[in-house]
Structures are given as C-alpha cells and as structure tokens.
N, C-alpha and C positions, 0 to 999 in steps of 0.2 A: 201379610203374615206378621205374628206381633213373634220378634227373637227376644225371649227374656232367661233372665238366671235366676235360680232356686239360692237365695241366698244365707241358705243354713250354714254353708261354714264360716259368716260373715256376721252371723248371729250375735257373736259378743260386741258389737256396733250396738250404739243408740238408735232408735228408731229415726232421728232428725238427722244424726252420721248418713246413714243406710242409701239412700239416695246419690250422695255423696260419691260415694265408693262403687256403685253401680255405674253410675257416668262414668267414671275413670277407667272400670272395666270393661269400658264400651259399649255398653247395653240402655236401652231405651227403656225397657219395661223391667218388671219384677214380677215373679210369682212369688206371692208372701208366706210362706209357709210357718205351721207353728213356731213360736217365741214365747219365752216366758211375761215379759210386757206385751203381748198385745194377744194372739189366739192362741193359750196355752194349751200345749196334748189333754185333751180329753176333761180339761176344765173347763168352767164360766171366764169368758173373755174379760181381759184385763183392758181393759177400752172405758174410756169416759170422755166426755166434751174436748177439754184441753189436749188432751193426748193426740184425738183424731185431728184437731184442727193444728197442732206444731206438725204433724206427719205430712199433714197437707200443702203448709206451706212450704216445706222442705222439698217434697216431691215437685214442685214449682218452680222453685230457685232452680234447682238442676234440671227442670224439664223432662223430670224421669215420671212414666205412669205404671198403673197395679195392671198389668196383665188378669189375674187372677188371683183369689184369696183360698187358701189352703188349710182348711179346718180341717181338724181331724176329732170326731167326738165317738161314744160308743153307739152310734145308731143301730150296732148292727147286736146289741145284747143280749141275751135270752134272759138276763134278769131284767123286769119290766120298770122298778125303782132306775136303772139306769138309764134303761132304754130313754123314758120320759124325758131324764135329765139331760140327755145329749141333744134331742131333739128338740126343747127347750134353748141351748147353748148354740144349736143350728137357728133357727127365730133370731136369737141375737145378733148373731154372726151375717146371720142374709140383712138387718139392718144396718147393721157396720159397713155391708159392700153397697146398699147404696147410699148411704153420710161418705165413701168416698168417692162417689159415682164411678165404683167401677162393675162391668158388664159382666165377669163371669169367675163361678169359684167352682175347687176341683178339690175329690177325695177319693178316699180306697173305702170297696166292700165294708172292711172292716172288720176287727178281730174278734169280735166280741169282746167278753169279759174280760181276755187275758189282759197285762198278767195281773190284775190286783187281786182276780177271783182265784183260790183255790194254787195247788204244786205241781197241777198236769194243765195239762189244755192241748187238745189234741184234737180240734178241728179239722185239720187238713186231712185224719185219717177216720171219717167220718161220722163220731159222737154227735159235734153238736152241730155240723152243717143245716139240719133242716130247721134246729130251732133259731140259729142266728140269721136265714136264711127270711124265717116267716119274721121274724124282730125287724127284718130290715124293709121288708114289703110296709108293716107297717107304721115305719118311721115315714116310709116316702109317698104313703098313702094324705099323711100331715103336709108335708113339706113340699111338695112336687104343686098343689095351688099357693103355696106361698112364692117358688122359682115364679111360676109363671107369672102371678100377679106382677111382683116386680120386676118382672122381665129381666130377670139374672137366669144366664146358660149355667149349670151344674154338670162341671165334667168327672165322671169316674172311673177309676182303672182297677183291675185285680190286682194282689197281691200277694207274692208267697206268706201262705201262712193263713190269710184271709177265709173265711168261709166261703168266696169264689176269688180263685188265686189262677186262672186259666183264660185263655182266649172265648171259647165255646165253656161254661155258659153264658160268661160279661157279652158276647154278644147279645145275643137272644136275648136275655134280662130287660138290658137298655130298651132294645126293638122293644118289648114286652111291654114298659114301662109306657111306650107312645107318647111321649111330651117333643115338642120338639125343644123344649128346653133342660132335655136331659142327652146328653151324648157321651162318646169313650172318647176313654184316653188310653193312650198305648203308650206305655212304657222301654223304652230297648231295652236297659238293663235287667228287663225281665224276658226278653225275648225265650231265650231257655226254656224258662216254663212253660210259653205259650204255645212252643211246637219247634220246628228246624226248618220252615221254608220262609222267610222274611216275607217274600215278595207275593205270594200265596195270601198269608195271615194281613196284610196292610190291604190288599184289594178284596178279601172278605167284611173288611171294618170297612169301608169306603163310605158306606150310607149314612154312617151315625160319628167318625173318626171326628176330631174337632182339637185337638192337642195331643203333645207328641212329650216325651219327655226322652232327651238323648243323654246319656252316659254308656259307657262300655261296662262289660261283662264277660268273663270267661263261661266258657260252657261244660258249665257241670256234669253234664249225661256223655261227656267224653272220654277217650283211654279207657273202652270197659266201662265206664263210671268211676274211674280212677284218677280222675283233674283232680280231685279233691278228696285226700285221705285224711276221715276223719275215725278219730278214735271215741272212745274204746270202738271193736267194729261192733255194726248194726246200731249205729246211735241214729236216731230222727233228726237231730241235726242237718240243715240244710245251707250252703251258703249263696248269696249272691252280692252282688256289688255294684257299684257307682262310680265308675273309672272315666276317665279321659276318654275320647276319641281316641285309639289305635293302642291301647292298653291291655285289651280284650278281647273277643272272638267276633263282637256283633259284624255281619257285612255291612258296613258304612254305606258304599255302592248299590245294595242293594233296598236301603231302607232309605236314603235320600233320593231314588232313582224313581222308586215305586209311588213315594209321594209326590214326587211332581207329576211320575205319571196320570196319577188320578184327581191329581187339582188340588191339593190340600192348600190350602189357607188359612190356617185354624194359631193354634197357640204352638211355637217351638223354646221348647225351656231347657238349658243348659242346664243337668241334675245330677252332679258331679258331689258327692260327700267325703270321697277317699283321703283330700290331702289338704286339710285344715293348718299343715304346718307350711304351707304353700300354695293358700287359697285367693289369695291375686294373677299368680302366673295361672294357675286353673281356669280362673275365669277367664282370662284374656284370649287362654289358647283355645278354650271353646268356642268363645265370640268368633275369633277369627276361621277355626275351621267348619264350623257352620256355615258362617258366610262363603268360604269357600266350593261348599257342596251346593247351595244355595246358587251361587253362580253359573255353576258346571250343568244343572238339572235343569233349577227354572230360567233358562233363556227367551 
C-alpha cells in the first residue's frame, strides 16, 4: 500500500522544497495535485526540461516518490473548443507521468464549463448532465489507448457538483469504461453524498476500488437536514469538507475495517485542505493515525 499526502496546503513550497517537507511529515509518497508551477487547474502544464529534472533530483535526495499525478482539466465540457483543449493538456500531462516514471494519475468526473462559462451552472440539478456526460465518453474514447499504451492506471472519483457526483453511476461508468487501466477512487470526505452505509458502498466498489482519499466530513443530510443552516433558505448551496480524522461524522472503523476486509492495496492519500494555518501538525497527525488504523485492520 503506497500512504501518501495531498500536498495542497504545502503548495506555497517550491517544487525542489516539496519533497523536503513531505519526508518530515513522515510520508514516503506524494499525490501531486494541481499547482500553479507545474499542473495548473484547468490550464497547459507549466512543465519543461529543467523543471522536471530539479523535481526529480529533489524527490531523490529525500527518497520521496509520486504516488500519483493529479490533473484536473475540462474533459468533461460540452463546449467542444474546450473539450479538445483539456484533452490535449491530458496528452501532455500522461507524458509528464512517465518523464517521472510514475505509474498512476487520478481525477474527478468533472464540472464542465463551470465557472468561466456563463452566471448559473446547475449540473447537479440536471440541465447539462447528459451533454457533459457524452463530452466526457468522448474525451476518454482519445485517452483511455493512450493510459493503456503507457501503461499509466487513471484513477477517478465523483464529485459534488460534478456531472457524476455519486456512488451508483461512478461505478458502472468505470465497469462500462472496461480498461483495466481505468479504476475508482473513493473519496471519504464525500462519503455523505455517496449514501450512509460505509461498509455496504466499499464492498460494492471492491472490483475496480484502487485509491482511497481519507479526510473527515460532517454529515449534511443530518438534524432534519439541519447540520448545516445555510441562508437565504432554499439556496443550492451545498457544503462538504476535508477534515482531520475525528473531526467529522465519517466511521473511521468502518471504512479502514472494510478495506482490509476486502484486500485493498491500492493508493491511501492523506486529503486534508481545512487547516493551511496548521498544515504540518495536519500532516503528521494523519500520517500517524493512518498508520494506526493500518495496524489495527491489516494484521
């Protein structure tokens, strides 16, 4: 099992830093997720010769490796000028993971257009699902023989907000998709959205599961639906979060239990965003109660 950290709130590091401060927080690996120097949200990668080879020798000296690379581009558009451009920016990005030789990158559904298109975007409550939906079939109708040629694993997860932001259909999709170099990722901090049985929804994912992303969550469909009073009322507004271990509502117990029960070996990423003004204790305390659960399960 690779245990790495999402090192977004460590962002304001230099790439050559980055490695540095990863060791110290006790982690072995990294899931790289957007940065402005190197896979920008939804732009042309900021990557060139130099850049990849200081990161490489950095990640060396500390003995730190990429778990995974974390692009995030508009594959999923129903404008087809964009559509193109992302899947273009993906091309790039799948040459970038193997100039580091690393095995496997991971993203979301994805939002479409939002937000640069337009004052609404209201996916989730059914407008443009079927057209971000066919956009995304065929981004990965391009990309899916370029995974496999290079033999890079493409892990992806729903998202609230996402034109699939749910358990059921991200299953079936993947399954649908048939690559064995395509599988899910299950997010906790989205647990909420994807239903209330933990232990249920992980042995349904079993066949195609490959990465795990742990942070806490409170559970918004609680008190009535009153965890979370947001104004004016009837606003679309929705909240979730990225908390500590024991911050939140997730059963811990049940979600490191379930995976042992069923073998997981795959990617486990510490994906904790909340406390940027306290993002070294965050990391450390993750590292450590991972491995704790980690202990307790896979014996």
């Amino acid at each position: 099992m690779r245990i790495a950290i999402d090192p977004f709130m460590h962002r304001f590091l230099s790439l050559e830093d980055l490695p540095r401060k990863v060791r110290e927080l006790g982690y072995d690996w990294i899931e790289l997720s957007p940065r402005g120097d190197f896979l920008e949200w939804f732009k042309a990668p900021r990557v060139f010769p130099a850049r990849i080879k200081a990161f490489k020798q950095a990640l060396a000296a500390e003995n730190v490796k990429i778990a995974s690379l974390l692009p995030m581009y508009r594959w999923a558009s129903n404008d087809e000028t964009e559509r193109k451009a992302a899947v273009k920016h993906w091309k790039r990005a799948i040459e970038i993971c193997v100039e580091l030789e690393v095995d496997t990158m991971n993203s979301e559904f994805g939002r479409g257009p939002h937000p640069d298109k337009g004052s609404c975007y209201c996916c989730h409550t059914g407008s443009m699902i079927e057209a971000c939906e066919d956009a995304w079939w065929r981004s990965m109708e391009e990309l899916v023989p370029v995974f496999e040629r290079e033999g890079i694993q493409l892990n992806v997860e729903p998202h609230p907000e996402d034109w699939c932001e749910t358990l059921q259909p991200a299953l079936d999709i993947i399954r649908t998709v048939n690559s064995k170099n395509v599988k899910f990722l299950y997010c906790a901090p989205h647990t909420f959205y994807f239903g209330d049985d933990t232990k249920a929804m992980l042995r349904e994912a079993k066949d195609v599961l490959a990465h795990v992303h742990v942070g806490d969550t409170f559970n918004h469909k609680a008190s009535s639906g009153l965890r979370y009073i947001l104004n004016p009322p009837g606003t679309q507004a929705r909240v979730h979060q990225h908390l500590n271990i024991g911050q939140g509502e997730v059963p811990w117990d049940d979600f490191f239990g379930t995976l042992a029960e069923i073998g997981f070996d795959g990617i486990m990423t510490a994906c904790v965003f909340a406390w940027e003004d306290k993002a070294d204790e965050s990391g450390r305390f993750m590292r450590a109660e991972m491995q704790r659960y980690i202990d307790t399960y896979w014996k």
